[in-house]
Short mmCIF file of the C-alpha atoms (twelve columns), coordinates in Angstrom:
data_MODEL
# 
_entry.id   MODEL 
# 
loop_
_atom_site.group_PDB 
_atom_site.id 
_atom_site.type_symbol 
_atom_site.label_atom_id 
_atom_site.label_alt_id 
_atom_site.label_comp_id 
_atom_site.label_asym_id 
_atom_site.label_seq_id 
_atom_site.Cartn_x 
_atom_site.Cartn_y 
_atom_site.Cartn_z 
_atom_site.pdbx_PDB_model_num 
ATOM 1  C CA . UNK A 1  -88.854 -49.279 9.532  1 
ATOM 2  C CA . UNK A 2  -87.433 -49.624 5.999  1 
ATOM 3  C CA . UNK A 3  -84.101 -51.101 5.360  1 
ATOM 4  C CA . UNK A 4  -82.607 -48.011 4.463  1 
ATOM 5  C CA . UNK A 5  -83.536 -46.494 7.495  1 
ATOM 6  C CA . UNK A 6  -82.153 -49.508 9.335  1 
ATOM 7  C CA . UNK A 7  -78.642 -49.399 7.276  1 
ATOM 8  C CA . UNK A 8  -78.928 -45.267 8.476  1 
ATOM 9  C CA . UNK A 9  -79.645 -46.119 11.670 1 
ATOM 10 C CA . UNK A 10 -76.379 -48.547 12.119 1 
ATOM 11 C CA . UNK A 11 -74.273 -46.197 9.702  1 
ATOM 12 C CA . UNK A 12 -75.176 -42.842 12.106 1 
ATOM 13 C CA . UNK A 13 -74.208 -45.642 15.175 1 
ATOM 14 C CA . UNK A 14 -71.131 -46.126 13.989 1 
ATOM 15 C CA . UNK A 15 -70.546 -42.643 13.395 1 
ATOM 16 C CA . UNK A 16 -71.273 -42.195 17.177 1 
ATOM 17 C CA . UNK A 17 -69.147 -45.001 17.939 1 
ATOM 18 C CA . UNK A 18 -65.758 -43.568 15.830 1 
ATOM 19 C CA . UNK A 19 -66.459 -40.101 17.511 1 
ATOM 20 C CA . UNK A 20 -66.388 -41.511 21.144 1 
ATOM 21 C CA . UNK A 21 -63.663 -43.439 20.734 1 
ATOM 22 C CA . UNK A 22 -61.521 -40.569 18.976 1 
ATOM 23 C CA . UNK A 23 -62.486 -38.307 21.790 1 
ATOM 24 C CA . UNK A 24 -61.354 -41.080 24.290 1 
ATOM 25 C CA . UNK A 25 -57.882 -41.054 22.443 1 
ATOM 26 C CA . UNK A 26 -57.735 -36.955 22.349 1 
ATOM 27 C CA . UNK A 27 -58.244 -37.501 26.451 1 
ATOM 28 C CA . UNK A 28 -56.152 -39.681 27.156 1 
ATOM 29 C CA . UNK A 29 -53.217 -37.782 25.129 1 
ATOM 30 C CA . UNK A 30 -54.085 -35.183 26.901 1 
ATOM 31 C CA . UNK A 31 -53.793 -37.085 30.394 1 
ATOM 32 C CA . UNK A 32 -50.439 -38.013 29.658 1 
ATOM 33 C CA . UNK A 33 -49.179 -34.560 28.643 1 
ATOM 34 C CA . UNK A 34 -50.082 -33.538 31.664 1 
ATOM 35 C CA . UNK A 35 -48.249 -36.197 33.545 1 
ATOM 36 C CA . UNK A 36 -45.510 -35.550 31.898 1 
ATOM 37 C CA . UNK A 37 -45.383 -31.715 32.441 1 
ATOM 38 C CA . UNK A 38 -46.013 -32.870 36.260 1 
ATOM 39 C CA . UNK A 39 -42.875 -34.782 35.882 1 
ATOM 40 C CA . UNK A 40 -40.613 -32.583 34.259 1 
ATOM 41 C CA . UNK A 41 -41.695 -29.967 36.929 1 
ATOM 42 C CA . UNK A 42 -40.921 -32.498 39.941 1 
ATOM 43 C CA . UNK A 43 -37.427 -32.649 37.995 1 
ATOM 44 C CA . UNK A 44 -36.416 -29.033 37.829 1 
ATOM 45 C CA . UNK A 45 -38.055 -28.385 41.557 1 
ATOM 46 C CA . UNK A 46 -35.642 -31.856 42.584 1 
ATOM 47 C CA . UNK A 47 -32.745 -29.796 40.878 1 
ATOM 48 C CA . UNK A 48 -33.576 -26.392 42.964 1 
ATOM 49 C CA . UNK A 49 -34.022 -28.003 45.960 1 
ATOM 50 C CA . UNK A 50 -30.787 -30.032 45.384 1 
ATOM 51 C CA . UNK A 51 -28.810 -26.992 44.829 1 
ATOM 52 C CA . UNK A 52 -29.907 -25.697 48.180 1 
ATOM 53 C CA . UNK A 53 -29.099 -28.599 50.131 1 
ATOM 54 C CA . UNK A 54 -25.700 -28.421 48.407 1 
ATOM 55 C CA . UNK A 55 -24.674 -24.901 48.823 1 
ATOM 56 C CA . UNK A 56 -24.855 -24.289 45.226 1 
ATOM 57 C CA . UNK A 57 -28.534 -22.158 45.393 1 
ATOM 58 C CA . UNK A 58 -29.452 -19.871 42.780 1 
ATOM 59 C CA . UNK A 59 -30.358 -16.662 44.089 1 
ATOM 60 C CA . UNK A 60 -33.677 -16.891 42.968 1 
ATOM 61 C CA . UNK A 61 -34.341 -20.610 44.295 1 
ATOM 62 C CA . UNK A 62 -37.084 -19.918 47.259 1 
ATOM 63 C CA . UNK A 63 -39.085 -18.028 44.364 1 
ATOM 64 C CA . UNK A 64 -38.225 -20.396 41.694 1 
ATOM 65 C CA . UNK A 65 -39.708 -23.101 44.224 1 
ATOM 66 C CA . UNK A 66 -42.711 -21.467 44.962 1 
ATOM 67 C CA . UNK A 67 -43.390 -20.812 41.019 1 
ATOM 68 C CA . UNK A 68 -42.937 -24.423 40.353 1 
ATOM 69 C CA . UNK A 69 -45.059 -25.283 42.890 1 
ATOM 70 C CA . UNK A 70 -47.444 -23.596 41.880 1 
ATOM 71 C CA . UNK A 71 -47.638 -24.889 38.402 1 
ATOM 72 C CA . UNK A 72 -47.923 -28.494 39.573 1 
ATOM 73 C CA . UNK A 73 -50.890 -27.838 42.008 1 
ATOM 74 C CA . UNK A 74 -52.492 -26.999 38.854 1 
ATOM 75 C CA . UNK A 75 -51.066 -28.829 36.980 1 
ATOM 76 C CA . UNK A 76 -52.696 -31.672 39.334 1 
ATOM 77 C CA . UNK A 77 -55.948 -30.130 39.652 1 
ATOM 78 C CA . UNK A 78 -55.777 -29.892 35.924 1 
ATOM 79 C CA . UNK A 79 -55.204 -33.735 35.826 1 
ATOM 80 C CA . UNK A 80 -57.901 -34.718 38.256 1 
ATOM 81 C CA . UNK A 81 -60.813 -33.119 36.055 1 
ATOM 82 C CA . UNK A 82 -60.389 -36.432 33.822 1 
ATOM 83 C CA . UNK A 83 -60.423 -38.805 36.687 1 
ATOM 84 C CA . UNK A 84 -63.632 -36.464 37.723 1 
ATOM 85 C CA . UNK A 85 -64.861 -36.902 33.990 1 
ATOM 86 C CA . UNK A 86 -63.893 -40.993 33.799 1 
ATOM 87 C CA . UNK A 87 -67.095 -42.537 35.557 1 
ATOM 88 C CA . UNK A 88 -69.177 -40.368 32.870 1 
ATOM 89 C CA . UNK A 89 -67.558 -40.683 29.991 1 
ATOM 90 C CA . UNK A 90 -68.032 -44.734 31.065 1 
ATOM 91 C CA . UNK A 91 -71.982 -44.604 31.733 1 
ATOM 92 C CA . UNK A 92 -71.776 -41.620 28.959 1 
# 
């Protein structure tokens, strides 16, 4: 192997190298996104639920509930995909 193949060989590595670890970032951006829509949606369905407890329901709380619900179970299910993808990406 010549020396310029060599100095290809380690350039094309770090190539590899800069794309993993960008597509580590763009994951774990992700991740977090998601955790935080999980949050806000624990907030509002806190708020809903509050309001019921209170008195001070909105008529549309029991389907505003189940809406919210809703979009965390995904939300979640969403979220566990990159705990599914983690031991990969490490072995990758």
């Amino acid at each position: 192997m010549s020396l310029l193949d060599k100095v290809k060989e380690t350039a094309q590595k770090g190539v590899d190298k800069t794309k993993e670890a960008v597509n580590t970032g763009q994951e774990k951006l992700e991740e977090r996104k998601l955790e935080k829509q999980i949050s806000d949606l624990k907030e509002e369905l806190g708020g809903l639920v509050y309001g019921q407890k209170t008195g001070a329901a909105a008529d549309n709380a029991e389907s505003e509930i189940a809406r919210i619900v809703g979009e965390i179970t995904s939300t979640e299910a969403e979220l566990a995909k990159f705990a599914d993808d983690a031991p990969e990406a490490a072995t990758g």
